[in-house]
KOLNU-637997 format. One record per residue (C-alpha): x, y, z; residue in one letter. Coordinates in steps of 0.25 Angstrom, whole numbers, plus 2048, in hexadecimal, padded with zeros to 3 digits. Example, Ala and Ser with C-alpha at 12.3 -4.5 7.8 and 13.67 -1.06 7.14 Angstrom:
+-----+-----+-----+--------+
|  px |  py |  pz | residu |
+-----+-----+-----+--------+
| 831 | 7EE | 81F |      a |
| 837 | 7FC | 81D |      s |
+-----+-----+-----+--------+
% end
This chain:
+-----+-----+-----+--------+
|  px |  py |  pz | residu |
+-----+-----+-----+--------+
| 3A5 | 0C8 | 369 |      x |
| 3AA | 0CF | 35E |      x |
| 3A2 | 0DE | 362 |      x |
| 3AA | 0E7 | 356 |      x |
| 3AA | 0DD | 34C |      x |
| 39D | 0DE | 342 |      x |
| 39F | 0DB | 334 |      x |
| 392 | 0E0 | 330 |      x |
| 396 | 0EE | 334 |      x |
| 394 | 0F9 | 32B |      x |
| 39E | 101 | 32E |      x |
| 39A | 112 | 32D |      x |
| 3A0 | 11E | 324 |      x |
| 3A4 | 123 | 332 |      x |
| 3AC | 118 | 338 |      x |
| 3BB | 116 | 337 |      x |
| 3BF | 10B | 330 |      x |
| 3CB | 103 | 335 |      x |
| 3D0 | 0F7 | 32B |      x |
| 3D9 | 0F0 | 335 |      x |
| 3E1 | 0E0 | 330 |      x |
| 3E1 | 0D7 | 33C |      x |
| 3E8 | 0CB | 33E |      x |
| 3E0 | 0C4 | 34B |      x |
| 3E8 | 0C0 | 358 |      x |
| 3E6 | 0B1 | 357 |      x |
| 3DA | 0AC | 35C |      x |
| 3D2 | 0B8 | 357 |      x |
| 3CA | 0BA | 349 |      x |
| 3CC | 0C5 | 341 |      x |
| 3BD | 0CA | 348 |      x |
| 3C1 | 0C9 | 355 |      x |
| 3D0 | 0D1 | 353 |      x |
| 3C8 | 0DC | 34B |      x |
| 3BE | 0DD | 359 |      x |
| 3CA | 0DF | 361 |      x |
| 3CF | 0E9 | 357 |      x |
| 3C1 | 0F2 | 356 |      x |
| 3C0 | 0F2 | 365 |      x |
| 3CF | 0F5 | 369 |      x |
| 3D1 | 100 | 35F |      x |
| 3C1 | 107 | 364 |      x |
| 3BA | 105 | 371 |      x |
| 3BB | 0F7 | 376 |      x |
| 3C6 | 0EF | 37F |      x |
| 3C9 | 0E1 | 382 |      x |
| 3BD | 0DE | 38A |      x |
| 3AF | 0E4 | 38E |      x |
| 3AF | 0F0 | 395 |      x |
| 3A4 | 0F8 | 39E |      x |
| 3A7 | 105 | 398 |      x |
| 3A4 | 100 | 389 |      x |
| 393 | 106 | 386 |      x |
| 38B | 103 | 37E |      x |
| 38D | 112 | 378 |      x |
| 39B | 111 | 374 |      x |
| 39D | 106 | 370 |      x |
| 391 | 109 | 366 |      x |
| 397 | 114 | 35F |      x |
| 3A4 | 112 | 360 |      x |
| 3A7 | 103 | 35F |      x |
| 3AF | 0FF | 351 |      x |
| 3AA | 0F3 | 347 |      x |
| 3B4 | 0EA | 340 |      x |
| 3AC | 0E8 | 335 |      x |
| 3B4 | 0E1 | 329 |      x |
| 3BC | 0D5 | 328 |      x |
| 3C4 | 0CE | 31F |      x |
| 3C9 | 0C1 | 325 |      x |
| 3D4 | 0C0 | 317 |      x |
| 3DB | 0CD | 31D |      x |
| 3D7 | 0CE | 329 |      x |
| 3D2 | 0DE | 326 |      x |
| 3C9 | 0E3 | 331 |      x |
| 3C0 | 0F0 | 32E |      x |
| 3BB | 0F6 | 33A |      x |
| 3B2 | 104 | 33A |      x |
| 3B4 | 10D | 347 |      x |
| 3AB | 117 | 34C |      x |
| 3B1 | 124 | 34A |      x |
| 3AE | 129 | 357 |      x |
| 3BA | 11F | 35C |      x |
| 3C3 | 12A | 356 |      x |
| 3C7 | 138 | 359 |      x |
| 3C7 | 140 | 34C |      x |
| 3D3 | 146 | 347 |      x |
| 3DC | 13D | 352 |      x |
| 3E3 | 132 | 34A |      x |
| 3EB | 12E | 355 |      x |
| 3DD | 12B | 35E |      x |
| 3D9 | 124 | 34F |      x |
| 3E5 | 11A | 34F |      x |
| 3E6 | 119 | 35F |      x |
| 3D8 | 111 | 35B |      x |
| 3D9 | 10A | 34F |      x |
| 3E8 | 107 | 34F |      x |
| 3EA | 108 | 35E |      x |
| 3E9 | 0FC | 368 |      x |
| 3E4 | 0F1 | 35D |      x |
| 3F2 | 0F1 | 358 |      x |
| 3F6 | 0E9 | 365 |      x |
| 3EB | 0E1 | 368 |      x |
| 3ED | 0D0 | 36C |      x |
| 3DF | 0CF | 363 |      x |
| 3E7 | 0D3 | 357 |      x |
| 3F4 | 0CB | 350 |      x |
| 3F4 | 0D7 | 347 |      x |
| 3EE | 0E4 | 343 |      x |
| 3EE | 0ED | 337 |      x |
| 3E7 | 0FA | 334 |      x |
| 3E6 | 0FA | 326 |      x |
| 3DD | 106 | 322 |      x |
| 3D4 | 111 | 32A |      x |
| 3C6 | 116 | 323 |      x |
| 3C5 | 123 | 329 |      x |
| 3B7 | 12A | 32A |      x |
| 3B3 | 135 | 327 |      x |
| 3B3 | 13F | 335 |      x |
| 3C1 | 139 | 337 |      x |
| 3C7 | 13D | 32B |      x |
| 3C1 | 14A | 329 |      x |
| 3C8 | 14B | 339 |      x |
| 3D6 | 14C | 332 |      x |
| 3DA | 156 | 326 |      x |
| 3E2 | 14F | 31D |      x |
| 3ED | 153 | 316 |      x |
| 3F0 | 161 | 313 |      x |
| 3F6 | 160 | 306 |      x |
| 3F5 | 152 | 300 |      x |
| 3F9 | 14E | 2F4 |      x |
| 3F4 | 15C | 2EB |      x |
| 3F8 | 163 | 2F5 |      x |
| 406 | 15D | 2F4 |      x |
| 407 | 15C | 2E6 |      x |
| 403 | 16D | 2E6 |      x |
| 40E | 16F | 2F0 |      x |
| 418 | 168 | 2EA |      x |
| 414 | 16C | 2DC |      x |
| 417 | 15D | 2D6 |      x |
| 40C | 158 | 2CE |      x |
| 409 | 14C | 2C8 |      x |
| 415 | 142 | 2CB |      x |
| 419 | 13C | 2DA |      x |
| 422 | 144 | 2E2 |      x |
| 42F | 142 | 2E4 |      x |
| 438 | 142 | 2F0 |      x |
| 444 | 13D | 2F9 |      x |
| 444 | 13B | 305 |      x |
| 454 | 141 | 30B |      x |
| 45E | 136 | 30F |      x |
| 463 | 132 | 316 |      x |
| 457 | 130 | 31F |      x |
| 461 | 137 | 32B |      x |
| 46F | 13A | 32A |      x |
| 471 | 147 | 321 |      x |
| 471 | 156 | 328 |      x |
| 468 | 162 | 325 |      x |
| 46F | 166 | 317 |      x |
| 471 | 157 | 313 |      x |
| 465 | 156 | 314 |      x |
| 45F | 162 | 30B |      x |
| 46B | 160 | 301 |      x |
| 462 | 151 | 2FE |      x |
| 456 | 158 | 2FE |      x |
| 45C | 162 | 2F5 |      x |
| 461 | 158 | 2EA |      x |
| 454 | 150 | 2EB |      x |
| 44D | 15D | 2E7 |      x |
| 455 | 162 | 2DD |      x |
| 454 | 155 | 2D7 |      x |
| 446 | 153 | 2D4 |      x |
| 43E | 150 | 2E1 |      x |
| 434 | 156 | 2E7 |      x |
| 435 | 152 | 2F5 |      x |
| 440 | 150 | 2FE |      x |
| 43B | 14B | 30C |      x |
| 442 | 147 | 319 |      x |
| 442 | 139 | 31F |      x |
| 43A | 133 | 32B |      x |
| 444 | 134 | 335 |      x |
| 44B | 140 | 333 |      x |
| 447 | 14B | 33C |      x |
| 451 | 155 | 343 |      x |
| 45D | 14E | 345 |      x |
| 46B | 151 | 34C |      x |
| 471 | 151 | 33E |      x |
| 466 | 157 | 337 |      x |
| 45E | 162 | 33D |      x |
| 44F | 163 | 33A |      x |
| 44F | 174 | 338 |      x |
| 45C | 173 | 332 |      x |
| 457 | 169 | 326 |      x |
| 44A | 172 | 323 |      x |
| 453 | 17D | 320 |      x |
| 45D | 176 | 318 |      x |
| 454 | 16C | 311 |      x |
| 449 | 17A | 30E |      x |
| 454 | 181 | 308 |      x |
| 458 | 177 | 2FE |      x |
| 44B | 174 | 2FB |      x |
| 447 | 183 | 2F6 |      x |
| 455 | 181 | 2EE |      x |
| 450 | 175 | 2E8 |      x |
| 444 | 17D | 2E3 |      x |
| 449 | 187 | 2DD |      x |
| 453 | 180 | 2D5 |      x |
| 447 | 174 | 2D0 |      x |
| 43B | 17F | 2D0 |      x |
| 432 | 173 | 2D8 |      x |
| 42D | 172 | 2E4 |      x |
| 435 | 16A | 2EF |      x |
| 430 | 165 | 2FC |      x |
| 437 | 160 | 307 |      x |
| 431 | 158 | 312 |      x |
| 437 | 159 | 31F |      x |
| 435 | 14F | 32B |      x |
| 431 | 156 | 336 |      x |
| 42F | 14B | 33F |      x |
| 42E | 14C | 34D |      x |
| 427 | 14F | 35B |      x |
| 41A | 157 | 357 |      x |
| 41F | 165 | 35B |      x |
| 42C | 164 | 356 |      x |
| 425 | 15E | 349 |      x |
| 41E | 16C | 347 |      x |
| 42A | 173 | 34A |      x |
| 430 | 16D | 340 |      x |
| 424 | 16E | 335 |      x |
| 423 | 17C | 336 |      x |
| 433 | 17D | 334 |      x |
| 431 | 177 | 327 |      x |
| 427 | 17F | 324 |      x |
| 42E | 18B | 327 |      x |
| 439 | 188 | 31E |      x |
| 42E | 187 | 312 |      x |
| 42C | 177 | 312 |      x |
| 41D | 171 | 30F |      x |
| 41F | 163 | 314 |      x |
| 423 | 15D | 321 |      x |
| 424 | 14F | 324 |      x |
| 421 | 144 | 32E |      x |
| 421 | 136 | 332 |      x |
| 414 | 135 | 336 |      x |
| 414 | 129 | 33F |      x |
| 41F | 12D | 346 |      x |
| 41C | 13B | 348 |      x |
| 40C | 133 | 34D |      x |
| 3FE | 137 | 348 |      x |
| 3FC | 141 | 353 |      x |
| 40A | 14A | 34D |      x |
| 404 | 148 | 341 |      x |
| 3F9 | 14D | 344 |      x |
| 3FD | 159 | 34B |      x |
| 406 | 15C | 340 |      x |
| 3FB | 15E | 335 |      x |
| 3F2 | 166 | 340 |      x |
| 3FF | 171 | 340 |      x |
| 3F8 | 175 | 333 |      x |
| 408 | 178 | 32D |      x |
| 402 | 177 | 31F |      x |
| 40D | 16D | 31A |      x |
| 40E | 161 | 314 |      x |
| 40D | 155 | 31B |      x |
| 418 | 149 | 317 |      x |
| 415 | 13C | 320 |      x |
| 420 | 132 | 321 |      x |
| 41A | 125 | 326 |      x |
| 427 | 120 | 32D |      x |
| 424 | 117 | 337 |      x |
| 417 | 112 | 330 |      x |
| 41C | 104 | 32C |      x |
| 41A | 100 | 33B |      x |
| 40C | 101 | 339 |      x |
| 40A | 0FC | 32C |      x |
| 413 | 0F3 | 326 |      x |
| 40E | 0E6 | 32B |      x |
| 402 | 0E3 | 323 |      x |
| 3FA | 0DD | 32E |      x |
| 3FF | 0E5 | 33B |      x |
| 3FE | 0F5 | 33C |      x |
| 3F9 | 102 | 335 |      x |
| 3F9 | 102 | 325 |      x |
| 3FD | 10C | 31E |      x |
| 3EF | 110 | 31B |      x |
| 3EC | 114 | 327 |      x |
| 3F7 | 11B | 329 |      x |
| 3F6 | 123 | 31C |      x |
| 3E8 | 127 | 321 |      x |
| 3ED | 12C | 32B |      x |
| 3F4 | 136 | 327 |      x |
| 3EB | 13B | 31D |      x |
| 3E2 | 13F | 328 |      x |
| 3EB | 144 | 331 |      x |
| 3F2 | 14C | 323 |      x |
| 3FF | 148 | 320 |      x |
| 401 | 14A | 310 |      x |
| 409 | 142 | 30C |      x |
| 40C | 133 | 310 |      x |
| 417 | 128 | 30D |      x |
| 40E | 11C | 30B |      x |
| 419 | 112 | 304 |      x |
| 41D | 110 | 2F5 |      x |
| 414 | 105 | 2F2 |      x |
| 420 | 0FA | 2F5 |      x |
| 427 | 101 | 2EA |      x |
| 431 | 107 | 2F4 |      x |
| 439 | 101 | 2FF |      x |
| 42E | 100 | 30B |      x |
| 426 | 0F5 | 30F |      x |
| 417 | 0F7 | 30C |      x |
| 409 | 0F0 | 30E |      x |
| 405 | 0EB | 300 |      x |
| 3FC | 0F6 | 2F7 |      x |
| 3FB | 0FE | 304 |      x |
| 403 | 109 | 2FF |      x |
| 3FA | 10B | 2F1 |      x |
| 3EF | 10B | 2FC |      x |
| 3F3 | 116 | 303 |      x |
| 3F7 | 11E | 2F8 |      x |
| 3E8 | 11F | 2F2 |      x |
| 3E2 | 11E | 301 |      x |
| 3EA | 12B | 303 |      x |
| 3E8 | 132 | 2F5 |      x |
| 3D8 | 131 | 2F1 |      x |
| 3D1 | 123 | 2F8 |      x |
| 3C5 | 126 | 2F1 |      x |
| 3CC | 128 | 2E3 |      x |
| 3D3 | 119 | 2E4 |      x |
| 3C6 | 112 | 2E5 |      x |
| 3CE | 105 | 2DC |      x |
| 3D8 | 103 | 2EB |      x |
| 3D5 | 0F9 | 2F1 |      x |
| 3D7 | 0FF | 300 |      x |
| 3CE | 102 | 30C |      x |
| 3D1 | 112 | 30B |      x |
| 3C8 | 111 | 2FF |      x |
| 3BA | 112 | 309 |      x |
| 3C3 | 11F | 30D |      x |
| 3BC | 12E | 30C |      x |
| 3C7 | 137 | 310 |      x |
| 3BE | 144 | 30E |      x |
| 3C7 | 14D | 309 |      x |
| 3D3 | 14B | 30E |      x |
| 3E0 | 14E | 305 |      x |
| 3E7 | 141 | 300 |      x |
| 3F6 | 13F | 308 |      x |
| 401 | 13E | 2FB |      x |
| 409 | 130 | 2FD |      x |
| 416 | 12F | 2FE |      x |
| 41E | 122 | 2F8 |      x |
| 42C | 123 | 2FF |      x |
| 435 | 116 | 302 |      x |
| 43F | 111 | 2F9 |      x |
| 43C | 117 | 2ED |      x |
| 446 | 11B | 2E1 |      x |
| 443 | 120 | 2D4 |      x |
| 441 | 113 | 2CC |      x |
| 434 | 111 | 2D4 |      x |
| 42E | 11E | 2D1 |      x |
| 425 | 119 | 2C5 |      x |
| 421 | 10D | 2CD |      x |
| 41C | 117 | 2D9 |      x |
| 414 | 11F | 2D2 |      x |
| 40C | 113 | 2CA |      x |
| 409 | 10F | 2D7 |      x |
| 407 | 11B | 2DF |      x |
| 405 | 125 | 2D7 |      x |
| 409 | 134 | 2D5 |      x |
| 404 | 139 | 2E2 |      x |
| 410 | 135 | 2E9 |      x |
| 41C | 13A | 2F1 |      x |
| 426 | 132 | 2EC |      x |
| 434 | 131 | 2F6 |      x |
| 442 | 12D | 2F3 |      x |
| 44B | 12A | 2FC |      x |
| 457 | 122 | 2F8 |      x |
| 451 | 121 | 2EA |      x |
| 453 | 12F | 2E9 |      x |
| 461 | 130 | 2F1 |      x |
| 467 | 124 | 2EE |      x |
| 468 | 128 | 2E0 |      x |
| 477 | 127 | 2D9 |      x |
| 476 | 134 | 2D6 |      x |
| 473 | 138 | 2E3 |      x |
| 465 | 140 | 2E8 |      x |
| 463 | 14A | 2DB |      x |
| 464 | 140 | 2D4 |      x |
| 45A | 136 | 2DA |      x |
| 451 | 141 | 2DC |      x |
| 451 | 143 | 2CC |      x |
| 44F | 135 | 2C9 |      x |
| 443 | 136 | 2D2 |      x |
| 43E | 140 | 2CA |      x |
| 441 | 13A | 2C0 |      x |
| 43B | 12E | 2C1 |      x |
| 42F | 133 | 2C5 |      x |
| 42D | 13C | 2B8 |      x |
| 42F | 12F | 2B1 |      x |
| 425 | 129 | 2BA |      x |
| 41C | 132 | 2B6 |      x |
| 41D | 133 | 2A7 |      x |
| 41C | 124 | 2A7 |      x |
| 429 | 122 | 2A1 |      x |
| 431 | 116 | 2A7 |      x |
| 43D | 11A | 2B0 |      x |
| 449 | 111 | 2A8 |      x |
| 443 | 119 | 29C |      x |
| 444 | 128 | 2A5 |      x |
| 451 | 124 | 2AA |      x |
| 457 | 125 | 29D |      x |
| 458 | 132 | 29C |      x |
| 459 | 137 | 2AA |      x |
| 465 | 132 | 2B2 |      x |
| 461 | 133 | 2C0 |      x |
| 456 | 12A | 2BE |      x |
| 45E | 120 | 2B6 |      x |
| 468 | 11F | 2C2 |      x |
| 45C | 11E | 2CB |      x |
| 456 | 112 | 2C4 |      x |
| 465 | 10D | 2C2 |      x |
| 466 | 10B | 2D3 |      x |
| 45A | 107 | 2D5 |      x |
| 453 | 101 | 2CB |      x |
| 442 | 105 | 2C5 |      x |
| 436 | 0FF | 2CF |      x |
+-----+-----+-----+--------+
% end
């Protein structure tokens, strides 16, 4: 008997919305995987129980509603009772918790959540967003621009400002520090902010723009605010973190701190959960995510223009799920039955093999509201890091003004050296 399965259900404006992609253990139909799915991930268990009335399982039992048998997509509506507002680790433990390991299932994707209303106005969103950012940083109508320093790990404290010094002197507005550096024997956390601030207020003064520097303050939650508030101290309005490592519960605790900065989420980790395209967590979901919780900014991919691996349009997707759902109308995408009630939109980040003969491509594709990070294509230039930082620059001026690169290159040498190693997109 197949008790959470209706496909005449009408699913209400209060209800979360689940739309999962199962692959059936064999022997089973997609209606009968999608029952184990809806009871597992709610109230129900492998087998009848005494405890189970007529009561609860009335106002809190979930629907698997719609199918489509060419995908095998499932929408299933929960009762928003199942959730504890304002908990998003109690929100996945349910609906990406035990059915990831059940026999009924060969495979399992979360490919989008629709949120309701009393959920979302649980969480507050970004504190900044993308006005927001743009007001900060003073950098209107264009992408962006950053590095990320490299090597990843490696350099000491004054290396490691010296790079983000060259990077800012030539042309970009961001400098930002990888994933998986933190406080190391050779490389001291405290030691870096003081180096890496102090040549950041040089580089200001000598360009007359406004420079920020995004330090990774990943770590145990305590030592996590220790470190924010040395940043903020030292005059720094950003901080980042890997959100998947540091874990939604860090996260969350973070933004309720209230240290009035902005929020950079590196997403290391996330290809675990969302590369296969029939098994894990999208990327949706995860960019959802953390626009409730309040992260500002998030990498969501280059739309297979750089070096990383993503799930077909999925990254397009996300970028206008972020920004305005209700302004896209014409994508195709589940976020679309989305309200997000007020909510500021998260500015995405494109980072991952890019150089500066990809530029004009990047920004057809994803626009202007974009941070857009170089890592090797800005320090593997010939001419070292002030140079790729000028070509990146340049490149994007040329981007914007609509005049080809080769043409731009003409008369600006970094550039031309740029698209000499490696090429135009």
């Amino acid at each position: 008997m197949l008790s959470y399965v209706n496909k005449k259900y009408k699913p209400k404006k209060t209800e979360l919305i689940c739309l999962y992609k199962i692959i059936p253990a064999k022997g089973l139909t997609l209606e009968q995987a999608a029952d184990h799915v809806a009871k597992e991930s709610s109230i129900g268990t492998w087998t009848t129980i005494s405890t189970m009335n007529p009561k609860v399982a009335k106002s809190l039992k979930p629907t698997a509603y719609k199918f489509d048998k060419k995908t095998g997509e499932v929408k299933i509506a929960y009762p928003p009772h199942l959730f504890e507002a304002g908990n998003i680790p109690e929100i996945l433990s349910s609906i990406a918790g035990n059915v990831f390991g059940m026999k009924a299932v060969q495979k399992l994707r979360l490919q989008d959540i629709d949120f309701p209303e009393s959920i979302v106005k649980s969480f507050k969103g970004p504190k900044f967003g993308i006005e927001g950012i743009r007001k900060l940083t003073k950098v209107k109508n264009r992408p962006l621009v950053g590095t990320i320093v490299k090597p990843k790990v490696g350099l000491n404290e004054k290396q490691h400002a010296k790079v983000a010094y060259d990077a800012w002197i030539g042309g970009l507005d961001v400098v930002k520090d990888d994933e998986n550096l933190s406080s190391m024997t050779f490389n001291n956390f405290d030691k870096r902010m003081k180096e890496t601030f102090k040549l950041r207020d040089q580089a200001e003064k000598i360009t007359g723009e406004k420079k920020i520097y995004m330090p990774n303050i990943t770590a145990e939650t305590d030592e996590m605010l220790r470190r924010a508030k040395v940043v903020k101290k030292l005059g720094g309005e950003y901080i980042m973190v890997d959100i998947l490592t540091i874990g939604f519960a860090g996260l969350q605790t973070l933004v309720k701190a209230n240290l009035g900065m902005v929020f950079h989420a590196h997403r290391a980790m996330h290809a675990a959960l969302t590369r296969m395209p029939d098994h894990g967590i999208s990327m949706m979901v995860i960019a959802k995510v953390m626009r409730l919780i309040g992260m500002d900014q998030l990498h969501i991919g280059t739309a297979n223009i750089g070096k990383m691996a993503e799930v077909g349009e999925e990254c397009c997707q996300i970028l206008r799920a972020i920004e305005d759902p209700k302004a896209k109308a014409n994508i195709k995408a589940s976020v679309l039955d989305q309200n997000w009630y007020g909510l500021k939109p998260i500015l995405a980040v494109a980072s991952g093999g890019l150089q500066p003969g990809m530029i004009p491509k990047l920004v057809k594709k994803m626009g202007i509201d974009i941070v857009a990070q170089f890592g090797g294509g800005c320090h593997g230039h010939p001419d070292g890091t002030e140079a790729g930082a000028r070509a990146i620059r340049q490149a994007t001026q040329a981007a914007i003004e609509g005049i080809s690169l080769k043409k731009y290159a003409k008369n600006h040498e970094e550039l031309r050296k740029a698209i000499d190693l490696w090429g135009v997109a």
